[in-house]
C-alpha positions as protocol buffer text, in pm:
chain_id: "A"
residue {
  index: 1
  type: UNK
  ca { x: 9226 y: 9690 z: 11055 }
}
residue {
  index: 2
  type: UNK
  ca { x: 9479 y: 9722 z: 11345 }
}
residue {
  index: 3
  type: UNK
  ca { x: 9686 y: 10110 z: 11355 }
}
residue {
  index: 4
  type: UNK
  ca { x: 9993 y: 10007 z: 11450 }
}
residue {
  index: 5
  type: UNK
  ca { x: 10338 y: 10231 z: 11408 }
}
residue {
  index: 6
  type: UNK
  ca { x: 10386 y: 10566 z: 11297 }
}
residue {
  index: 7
  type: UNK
  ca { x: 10604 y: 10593 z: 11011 }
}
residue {
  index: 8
  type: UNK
  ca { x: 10557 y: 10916 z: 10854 }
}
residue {
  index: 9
  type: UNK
  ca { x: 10390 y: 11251 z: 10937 }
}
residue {
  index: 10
  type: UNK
  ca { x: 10354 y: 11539 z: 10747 }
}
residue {
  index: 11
  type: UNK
  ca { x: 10185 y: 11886 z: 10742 }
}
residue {
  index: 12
  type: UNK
  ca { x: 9875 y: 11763 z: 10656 }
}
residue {
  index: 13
  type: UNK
  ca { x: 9850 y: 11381 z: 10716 }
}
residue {
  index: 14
  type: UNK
  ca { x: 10007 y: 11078 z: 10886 }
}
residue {
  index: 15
  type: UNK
  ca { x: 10060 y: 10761 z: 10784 }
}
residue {
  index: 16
  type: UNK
  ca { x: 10059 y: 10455 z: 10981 }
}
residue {
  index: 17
  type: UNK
  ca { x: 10164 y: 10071 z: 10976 }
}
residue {
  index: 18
  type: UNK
  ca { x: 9892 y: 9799 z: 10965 }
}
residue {
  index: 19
  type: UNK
  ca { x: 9882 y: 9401 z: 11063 }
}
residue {
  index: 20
  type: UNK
  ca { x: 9882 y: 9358 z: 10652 }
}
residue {
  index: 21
  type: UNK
  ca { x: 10245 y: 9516 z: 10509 }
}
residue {
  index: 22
  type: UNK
  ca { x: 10094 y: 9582 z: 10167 }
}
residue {
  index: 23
  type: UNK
  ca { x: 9848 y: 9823 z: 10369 }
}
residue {
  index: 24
  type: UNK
  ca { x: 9847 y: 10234 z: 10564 }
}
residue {
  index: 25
  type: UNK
  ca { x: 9624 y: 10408 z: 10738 }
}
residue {
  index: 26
  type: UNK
  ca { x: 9638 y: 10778 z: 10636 }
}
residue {
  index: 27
  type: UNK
  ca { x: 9511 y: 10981 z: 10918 }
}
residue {
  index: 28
  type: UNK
  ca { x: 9359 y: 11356 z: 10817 }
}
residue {
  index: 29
  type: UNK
  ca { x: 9480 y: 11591 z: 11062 }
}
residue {
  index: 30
  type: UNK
  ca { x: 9288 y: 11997 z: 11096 }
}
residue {
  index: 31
  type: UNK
  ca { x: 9705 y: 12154 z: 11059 }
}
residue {
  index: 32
  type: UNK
  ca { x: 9727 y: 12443 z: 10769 }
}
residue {
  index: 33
  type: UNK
  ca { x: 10026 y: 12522 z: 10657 }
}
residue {
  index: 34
  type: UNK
  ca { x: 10096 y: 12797 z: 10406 }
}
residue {
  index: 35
  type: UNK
  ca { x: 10402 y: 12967 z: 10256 }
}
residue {
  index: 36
  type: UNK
  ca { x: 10660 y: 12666 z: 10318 }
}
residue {
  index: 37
  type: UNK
  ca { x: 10518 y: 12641 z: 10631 }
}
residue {
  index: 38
  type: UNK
  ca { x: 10635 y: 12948 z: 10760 }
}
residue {
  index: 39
  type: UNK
  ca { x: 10231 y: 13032 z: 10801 }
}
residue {
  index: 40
  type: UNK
  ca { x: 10057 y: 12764 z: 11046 }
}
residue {
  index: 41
  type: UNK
  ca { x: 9737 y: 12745 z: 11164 }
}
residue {
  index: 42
  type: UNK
  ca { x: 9459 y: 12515 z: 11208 }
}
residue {
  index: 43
  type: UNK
  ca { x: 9089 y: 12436 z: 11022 }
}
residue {
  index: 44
  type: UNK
  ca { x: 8873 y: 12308 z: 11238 }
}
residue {
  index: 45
  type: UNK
  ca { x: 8739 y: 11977 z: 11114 }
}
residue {
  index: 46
  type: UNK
  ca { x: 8973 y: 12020 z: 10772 }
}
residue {
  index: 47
  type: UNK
  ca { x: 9074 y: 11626 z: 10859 }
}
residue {
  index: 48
  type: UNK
  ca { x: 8748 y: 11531 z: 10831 }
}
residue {
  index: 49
  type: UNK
  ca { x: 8613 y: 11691 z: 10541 }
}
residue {
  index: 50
  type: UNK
  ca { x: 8917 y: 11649 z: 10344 }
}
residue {
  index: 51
  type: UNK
  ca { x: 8898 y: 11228 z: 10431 }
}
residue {
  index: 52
  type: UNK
  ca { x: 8503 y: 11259 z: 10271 }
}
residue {
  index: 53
  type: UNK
  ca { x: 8594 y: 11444 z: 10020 }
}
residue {
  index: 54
  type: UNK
  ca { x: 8869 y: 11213 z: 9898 }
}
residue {
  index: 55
  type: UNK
  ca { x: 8683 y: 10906 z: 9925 }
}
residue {
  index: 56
  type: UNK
  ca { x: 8372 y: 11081 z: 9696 }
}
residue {
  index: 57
  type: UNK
  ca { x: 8655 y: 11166 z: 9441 }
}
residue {
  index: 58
  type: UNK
  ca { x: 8894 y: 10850 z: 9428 }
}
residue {
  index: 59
  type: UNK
  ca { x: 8608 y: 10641 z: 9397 }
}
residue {
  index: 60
  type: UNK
  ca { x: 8508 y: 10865 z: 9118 }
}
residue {
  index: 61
  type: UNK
  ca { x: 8837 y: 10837 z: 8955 }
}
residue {
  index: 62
  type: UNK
  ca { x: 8851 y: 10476 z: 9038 }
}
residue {
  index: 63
  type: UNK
  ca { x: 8526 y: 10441 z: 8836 }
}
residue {
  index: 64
  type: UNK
  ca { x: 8709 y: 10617 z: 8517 }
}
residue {
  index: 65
  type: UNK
  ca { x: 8963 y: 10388 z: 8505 }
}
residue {
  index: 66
  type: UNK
  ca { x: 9211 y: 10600 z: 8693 }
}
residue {
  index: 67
  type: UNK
  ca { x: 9409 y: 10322 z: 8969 }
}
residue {
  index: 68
  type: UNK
  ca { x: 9465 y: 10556 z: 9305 }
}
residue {
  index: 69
  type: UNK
  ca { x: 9615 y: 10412 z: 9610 }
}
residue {
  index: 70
  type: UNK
  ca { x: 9239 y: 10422 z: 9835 }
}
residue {
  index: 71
  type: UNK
  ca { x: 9126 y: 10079 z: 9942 }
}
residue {
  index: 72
  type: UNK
  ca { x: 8845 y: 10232 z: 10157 }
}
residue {
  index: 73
  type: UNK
  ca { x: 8758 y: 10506 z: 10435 }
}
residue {
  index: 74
  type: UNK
  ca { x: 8799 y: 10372 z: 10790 }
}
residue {
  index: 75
  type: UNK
  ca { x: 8606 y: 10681 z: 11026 }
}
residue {
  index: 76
  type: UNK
  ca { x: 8588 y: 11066 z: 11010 }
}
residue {
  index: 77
  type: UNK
  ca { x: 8937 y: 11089 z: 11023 }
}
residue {
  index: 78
  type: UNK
  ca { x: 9104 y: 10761 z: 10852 }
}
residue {
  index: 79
  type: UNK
  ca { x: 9125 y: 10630 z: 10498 }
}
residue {
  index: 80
  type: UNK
  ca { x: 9337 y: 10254 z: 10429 }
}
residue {
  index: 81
  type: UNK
  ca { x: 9559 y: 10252 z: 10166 }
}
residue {
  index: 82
  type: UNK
  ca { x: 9767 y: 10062 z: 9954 }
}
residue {
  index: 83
  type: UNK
  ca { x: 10130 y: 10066 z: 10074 }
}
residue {
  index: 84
  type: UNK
  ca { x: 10288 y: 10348 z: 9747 }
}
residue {
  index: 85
  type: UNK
  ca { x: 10653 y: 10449 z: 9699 }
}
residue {
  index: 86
  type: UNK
  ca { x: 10608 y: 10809 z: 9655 }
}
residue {
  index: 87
  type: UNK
  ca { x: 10804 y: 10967 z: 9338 }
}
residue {
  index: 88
  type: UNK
  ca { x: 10903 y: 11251 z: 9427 }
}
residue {
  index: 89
  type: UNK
  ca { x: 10756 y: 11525 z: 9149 }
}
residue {
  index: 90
  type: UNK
  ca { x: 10456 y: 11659 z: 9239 }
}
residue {
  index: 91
  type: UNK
  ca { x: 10259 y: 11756 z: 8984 }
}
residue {
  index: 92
  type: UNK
  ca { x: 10034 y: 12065 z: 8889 }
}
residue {
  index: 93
  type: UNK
  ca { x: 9776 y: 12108 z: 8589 }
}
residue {
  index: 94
  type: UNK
  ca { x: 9651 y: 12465 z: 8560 }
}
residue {
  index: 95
  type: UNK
  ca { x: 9329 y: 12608 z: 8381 }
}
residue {
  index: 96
  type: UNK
  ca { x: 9319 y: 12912 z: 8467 }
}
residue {
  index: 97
  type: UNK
  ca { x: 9589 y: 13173 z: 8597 }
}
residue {
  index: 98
  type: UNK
  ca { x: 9656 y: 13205 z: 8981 }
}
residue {
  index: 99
  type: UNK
  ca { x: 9926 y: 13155 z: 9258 }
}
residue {
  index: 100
  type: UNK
  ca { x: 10264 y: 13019 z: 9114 }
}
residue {
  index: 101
  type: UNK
  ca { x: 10185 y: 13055 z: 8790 }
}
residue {
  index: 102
  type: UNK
  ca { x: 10084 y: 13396 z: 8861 }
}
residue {
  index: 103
  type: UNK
  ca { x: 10379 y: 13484 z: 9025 }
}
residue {
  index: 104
  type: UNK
  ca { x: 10676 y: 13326 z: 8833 }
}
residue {
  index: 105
  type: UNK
  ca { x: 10517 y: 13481 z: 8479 }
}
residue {
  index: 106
  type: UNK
  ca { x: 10369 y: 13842 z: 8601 }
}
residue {
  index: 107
  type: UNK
  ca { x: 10045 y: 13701 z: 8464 }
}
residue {
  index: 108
  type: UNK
  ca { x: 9691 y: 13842 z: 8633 }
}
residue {
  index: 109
  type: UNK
  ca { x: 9494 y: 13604 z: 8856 }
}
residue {
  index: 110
  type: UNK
  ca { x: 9186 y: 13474 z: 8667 }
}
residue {
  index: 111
  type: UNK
  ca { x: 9297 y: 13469 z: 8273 }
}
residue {
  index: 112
  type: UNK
  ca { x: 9157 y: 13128 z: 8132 }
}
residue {
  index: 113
  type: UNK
  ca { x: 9436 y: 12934 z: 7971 }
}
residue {
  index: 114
  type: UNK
  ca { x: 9336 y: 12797 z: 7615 }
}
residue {
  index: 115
  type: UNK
  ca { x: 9464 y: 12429 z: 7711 }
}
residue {
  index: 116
  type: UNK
  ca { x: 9612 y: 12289 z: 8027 }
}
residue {
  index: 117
  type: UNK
  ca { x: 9922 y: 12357 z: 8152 }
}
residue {
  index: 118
  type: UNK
  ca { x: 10135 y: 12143 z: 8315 }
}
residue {
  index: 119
  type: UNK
  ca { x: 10383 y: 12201 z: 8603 }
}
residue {
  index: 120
  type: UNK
  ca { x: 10636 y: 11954 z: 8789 }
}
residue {
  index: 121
  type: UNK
  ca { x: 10764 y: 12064 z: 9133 }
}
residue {
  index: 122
  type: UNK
  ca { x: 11050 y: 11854 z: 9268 }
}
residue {
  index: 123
  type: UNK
  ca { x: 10965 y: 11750 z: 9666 }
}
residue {
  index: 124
  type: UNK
  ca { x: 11231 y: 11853 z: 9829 }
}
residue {
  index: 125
  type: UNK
  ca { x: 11131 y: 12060 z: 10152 }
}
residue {
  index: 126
  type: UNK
  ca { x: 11486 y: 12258 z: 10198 }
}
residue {
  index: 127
  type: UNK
  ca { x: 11494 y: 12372 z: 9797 }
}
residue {
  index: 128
  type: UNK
  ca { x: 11119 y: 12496 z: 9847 }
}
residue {
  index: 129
  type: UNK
  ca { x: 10980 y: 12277 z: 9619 }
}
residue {
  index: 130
  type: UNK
  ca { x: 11154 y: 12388 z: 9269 }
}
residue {
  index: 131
  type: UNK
  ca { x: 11029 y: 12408 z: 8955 }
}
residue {
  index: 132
  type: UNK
  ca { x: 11140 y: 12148 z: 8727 }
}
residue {
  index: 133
  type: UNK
  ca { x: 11135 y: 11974 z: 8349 }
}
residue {
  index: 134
  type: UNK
  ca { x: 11131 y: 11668 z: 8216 }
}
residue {
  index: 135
  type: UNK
  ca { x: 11523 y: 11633 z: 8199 }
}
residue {
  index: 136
  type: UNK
  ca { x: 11591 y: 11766 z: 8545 }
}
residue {
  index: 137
  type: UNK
  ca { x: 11325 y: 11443 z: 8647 }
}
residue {
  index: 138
  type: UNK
  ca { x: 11549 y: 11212 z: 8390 }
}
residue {
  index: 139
  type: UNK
  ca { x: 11900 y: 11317 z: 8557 }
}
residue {
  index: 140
  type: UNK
  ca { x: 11754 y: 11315 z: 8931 }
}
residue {
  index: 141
  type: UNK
  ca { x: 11671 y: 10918 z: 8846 }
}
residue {
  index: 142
  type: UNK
  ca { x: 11275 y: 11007 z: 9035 }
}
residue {
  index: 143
  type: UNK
  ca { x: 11082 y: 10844 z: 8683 }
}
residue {
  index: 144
  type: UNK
  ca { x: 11164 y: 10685 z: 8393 }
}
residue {
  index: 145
  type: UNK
  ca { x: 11049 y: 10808 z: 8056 }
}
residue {
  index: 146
  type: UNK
  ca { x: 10755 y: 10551 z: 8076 }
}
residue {
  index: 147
  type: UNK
  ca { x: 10620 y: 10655 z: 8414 }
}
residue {
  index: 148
  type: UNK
  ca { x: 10631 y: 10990 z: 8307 }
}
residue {
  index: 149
  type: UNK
  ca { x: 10411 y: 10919 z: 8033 }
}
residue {
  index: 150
  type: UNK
  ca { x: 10161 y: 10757 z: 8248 }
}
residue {
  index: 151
  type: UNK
  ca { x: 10188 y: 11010 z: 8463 }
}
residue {
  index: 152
  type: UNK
  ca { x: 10093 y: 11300 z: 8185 }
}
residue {
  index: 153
  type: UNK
  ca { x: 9829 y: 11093 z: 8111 }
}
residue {
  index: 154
  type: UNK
  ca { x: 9692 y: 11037 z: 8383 }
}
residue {
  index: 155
  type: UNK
  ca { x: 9740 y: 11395 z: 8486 }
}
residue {
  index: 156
  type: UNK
  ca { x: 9519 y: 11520 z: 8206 }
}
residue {
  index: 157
  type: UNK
  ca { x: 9293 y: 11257 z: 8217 }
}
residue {
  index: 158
  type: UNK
  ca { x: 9202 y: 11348 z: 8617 }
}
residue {
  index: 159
  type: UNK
  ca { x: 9124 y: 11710 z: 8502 }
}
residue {
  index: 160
  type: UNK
  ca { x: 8900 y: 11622 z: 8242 }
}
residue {
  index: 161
  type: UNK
  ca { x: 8742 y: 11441 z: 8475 }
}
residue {
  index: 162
  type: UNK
  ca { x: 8749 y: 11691 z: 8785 }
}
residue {
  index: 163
  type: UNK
  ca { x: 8661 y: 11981 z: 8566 }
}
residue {
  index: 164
  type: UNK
  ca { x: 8347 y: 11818 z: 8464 }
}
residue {
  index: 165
  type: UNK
  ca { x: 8230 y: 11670 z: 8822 }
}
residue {
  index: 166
  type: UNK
  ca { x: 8350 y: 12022 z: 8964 }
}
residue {
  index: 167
  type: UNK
  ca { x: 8140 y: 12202 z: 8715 }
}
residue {
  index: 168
  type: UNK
  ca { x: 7810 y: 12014 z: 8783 }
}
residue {
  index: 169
  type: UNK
  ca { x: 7855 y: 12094 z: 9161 }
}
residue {
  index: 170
  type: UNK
  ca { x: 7878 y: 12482 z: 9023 }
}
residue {
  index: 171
  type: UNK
  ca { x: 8305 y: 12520 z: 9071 }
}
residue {
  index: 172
  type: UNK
  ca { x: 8565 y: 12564 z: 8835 }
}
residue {
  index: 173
  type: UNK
  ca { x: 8809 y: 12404 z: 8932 }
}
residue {
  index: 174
  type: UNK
  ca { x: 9124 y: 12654 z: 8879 }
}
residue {
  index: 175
  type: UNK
  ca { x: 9441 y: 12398 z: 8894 }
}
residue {
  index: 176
  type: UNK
  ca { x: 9536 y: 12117 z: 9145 }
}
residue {
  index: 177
  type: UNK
  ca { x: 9843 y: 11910 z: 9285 }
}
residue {
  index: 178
  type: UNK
  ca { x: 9881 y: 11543 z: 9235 }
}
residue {
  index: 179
  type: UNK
  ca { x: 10133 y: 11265 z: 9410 }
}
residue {
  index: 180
  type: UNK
  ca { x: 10164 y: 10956 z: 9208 }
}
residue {
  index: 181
  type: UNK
  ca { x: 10384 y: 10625 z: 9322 }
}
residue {
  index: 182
  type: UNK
  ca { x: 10456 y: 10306 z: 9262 }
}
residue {
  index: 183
  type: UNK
  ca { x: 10266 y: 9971 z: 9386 }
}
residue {
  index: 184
  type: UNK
  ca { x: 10299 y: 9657 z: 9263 }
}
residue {
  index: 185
  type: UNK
  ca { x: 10524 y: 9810 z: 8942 }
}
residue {
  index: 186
  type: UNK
  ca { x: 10239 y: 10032 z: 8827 }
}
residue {
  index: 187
  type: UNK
  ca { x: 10206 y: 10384 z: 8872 }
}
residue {
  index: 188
  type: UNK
  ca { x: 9865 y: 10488 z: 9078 }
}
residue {
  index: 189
  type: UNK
  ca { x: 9751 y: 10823 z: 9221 }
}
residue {
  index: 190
  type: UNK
  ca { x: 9834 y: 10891 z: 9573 }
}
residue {
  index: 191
  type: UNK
  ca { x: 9819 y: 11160 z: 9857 }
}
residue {
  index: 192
  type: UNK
  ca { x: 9463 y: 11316 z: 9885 }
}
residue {
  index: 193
  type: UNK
  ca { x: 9223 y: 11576 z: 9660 }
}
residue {
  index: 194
  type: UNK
  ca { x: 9033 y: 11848 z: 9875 }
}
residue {
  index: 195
  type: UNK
  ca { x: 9069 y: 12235 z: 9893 }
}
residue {
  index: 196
  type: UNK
  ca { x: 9399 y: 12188 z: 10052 }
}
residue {
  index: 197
  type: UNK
  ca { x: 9511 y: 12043 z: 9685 }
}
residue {
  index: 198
  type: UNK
  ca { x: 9291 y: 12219 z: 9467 }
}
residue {
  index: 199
  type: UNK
  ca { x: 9173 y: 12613 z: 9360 }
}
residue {
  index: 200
  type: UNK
  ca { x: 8787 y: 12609 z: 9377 }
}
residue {
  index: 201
  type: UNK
  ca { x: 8591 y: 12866 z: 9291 }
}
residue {
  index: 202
  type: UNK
  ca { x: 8214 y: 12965 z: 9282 }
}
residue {
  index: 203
  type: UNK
  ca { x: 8117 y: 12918 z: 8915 }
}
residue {
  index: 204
  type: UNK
  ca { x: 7865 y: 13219 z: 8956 }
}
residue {
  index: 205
  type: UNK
  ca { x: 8034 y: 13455 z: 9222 }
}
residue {
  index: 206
  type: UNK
  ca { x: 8426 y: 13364 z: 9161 }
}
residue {
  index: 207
  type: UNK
  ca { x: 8513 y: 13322 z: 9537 }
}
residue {
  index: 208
  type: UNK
  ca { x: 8786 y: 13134 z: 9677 }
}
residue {
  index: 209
  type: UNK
  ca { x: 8646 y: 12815 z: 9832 }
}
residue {
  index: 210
  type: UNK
  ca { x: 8976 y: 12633 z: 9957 }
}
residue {
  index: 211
  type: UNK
  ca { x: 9293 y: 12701 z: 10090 }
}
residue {
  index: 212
  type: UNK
  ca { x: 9342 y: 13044 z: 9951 }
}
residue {
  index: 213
  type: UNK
  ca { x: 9156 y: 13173 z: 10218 }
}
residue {
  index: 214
  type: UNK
  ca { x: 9426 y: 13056 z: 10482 }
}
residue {
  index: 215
  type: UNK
  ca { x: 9735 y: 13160 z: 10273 }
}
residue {
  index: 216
  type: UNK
  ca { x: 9533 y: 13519 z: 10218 }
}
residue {
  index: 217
  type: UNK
  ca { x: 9416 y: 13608 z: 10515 }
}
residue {
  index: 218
  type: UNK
  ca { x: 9035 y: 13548 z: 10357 }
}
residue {
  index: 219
  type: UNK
  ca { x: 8843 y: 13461 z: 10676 }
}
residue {
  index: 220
  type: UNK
  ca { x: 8608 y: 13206 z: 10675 }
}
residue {
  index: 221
  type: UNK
  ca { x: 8799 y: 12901 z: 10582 }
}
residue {
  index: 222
  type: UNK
  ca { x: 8604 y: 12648 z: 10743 }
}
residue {
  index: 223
  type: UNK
  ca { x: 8266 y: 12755 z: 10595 }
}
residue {
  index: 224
  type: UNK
  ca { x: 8425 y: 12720 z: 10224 }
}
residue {
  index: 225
  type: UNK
  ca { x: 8556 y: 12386 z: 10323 }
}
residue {
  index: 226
  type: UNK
  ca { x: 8207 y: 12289 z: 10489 }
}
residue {
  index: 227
  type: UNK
  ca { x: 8071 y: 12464 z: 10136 }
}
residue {
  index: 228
  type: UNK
  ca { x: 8271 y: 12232 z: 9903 }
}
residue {
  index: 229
  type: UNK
  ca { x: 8176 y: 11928 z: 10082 }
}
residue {
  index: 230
  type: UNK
  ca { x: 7826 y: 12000 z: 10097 }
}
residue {
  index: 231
  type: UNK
  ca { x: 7797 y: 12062 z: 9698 }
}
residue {
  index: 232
  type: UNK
  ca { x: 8066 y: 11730 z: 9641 }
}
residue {
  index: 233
  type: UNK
  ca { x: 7811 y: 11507 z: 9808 }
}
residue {
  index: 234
  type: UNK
  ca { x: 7492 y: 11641 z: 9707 }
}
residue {
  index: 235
  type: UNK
  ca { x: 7357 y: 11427 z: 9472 }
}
C-alpha cells in the first residue's frame, strides 16, 4: 500500500492518502500534548507503542462484534484504515473519578462510580473542547438520534469489554476517549486506544501508567507506556 498525500495532521497522528480512495494510512507520531496544547513535549517511541497497542485492542473489539475503522498494521509506526467521516463529539465513559470529572464537580480523584458515566465533548479546538448534551449534539446537526444510540451503545459496550481485558492484564482502567464516524452509512470506532486515550492504573499499587504522567509532571512516561504494552501483549 502506496503513502501518498498528506491530508490531515494532528497532535498525535497523521493521516495520509492511499492508491485505494476508500483507504488511510494513520501514521503514530512520539508528540505529547497536554493542557490544549499549551504543554508539548515528546515520548520517545509513544508512536510505536501506541500503533501495537491499537492493533492488540481493535482486533479485540473487532472480535466482540464492535466494527472500528483498522484494516491492518503496516510497520512500527503505520496502521491502514478505512477512509471515516469523523463526527465531531468525542466521547468519554468514566469509572472512576479523575481529571475533568474531577475538576468540573469538586469530586476527589479515585472515588469508584456505581455505574458508568458518560461524557460528550464537542471537537472544536478554539472552544477547548466543551462539554456538551444530547440536544446541544441535535441542534449542532453532528448525529442524528439513531447514531447517537449506536454510539451509547457502543460506548458501553467497549468498556465492558476494556474493563475486563484491562483487568486480566492487572489495570483498571479509570475512563477513556472514543472518536466514532461514518463509513459506508454505518457508524464504526475510529482514532486510536493507548495511554494517550485512556487512565490506567496498577490494579495493586494505583499508579498512573499513561498520559497523566506528562500532563503532571510524573517522570517516567516512557517506562509506563513500555509497562502497558508489555502486560497488553503478554499472553
Amino acid at each position: 500500500m502506496q503513502k501518498l498525500k498528506l491530508i490531515y495532521e494532528g497532535k498525535a497522528k497523521k493521516l495520509f492518502d492511499t492508491d485505494d480512495p476508500e483507504l488511510l494510512i494513520q501514521e503514530f507520531k512520539d508528540d505529547a500534548t497536554a493542557f490544549d496544547a499549551t504543554k508539548r513535549g515528546t515520548i520517545v517511541n509513544k508512536g510505536v507503542i501506541n500503533n501495537k497497542l491499537s492493533e492488540r485492542i481493535f482486533i479485540l473489539l473487532s472480535n466482540n462484534h464492535i466494527p472500528t475503522h483498522f484494516v491492518k498494521r503496516l510497520s512500527d509506526r503505520d496502521m491502514l484504515i478505512k477512509r471515516v467521516e469523523i463526527i465531531p463529539v468525542e466521547v468519554t465513559i468514566r469509572n472512576i473519578v479523575a481529571g475533568g470529572m474531577a475538576k468540573l464537580l469538586g469530586l476527589e480523584e479515585g472515588g469508584v462510580l456505581k455505574s458508568p458515566v458518560l461524557e460528550y465533548h464537542y471537537k472544536e479546538d478554539k472552544l477547548h473542547d466543551p462539554l456538551i448534551n444530547e440536544y446541544h449534539i441535535f441542534w449542532l446537526g453532528v448525529a442524528t438520534g439513531k447514531e447517537l444510540d449506536r454510539i451509547k451503545k457502543y460506548s458501553f459496550k467497549i468498556n465492558e469489554i476494556l474493563k475486563k481485558f484491562f483487568d486480566s492484564k492487572g489495570l483498571i482502567l479509570v475512563d477513556f476517549k472514543l472518536e466514532f464516524g461514518r463509513c459506508k452509512g454505518k457508524i464504526i470506532l475510529a482514532d486510536e486506544i493507548s495511554p494517550d486515550t485512556c487512565r490506567l492504573w496498577d490494579k495493586a499499587t494505583k499508579e498512573k501508567l499513561d498520559k497523566d504522567r506528562f500532563r503532571r509532571d510524573l517522570g517516567g512516561v516512557e517506562d509506563a507506556y513500555q509497562e502497558v504494552l508489555r502486560r497488553v501483549m503478554k499472553e
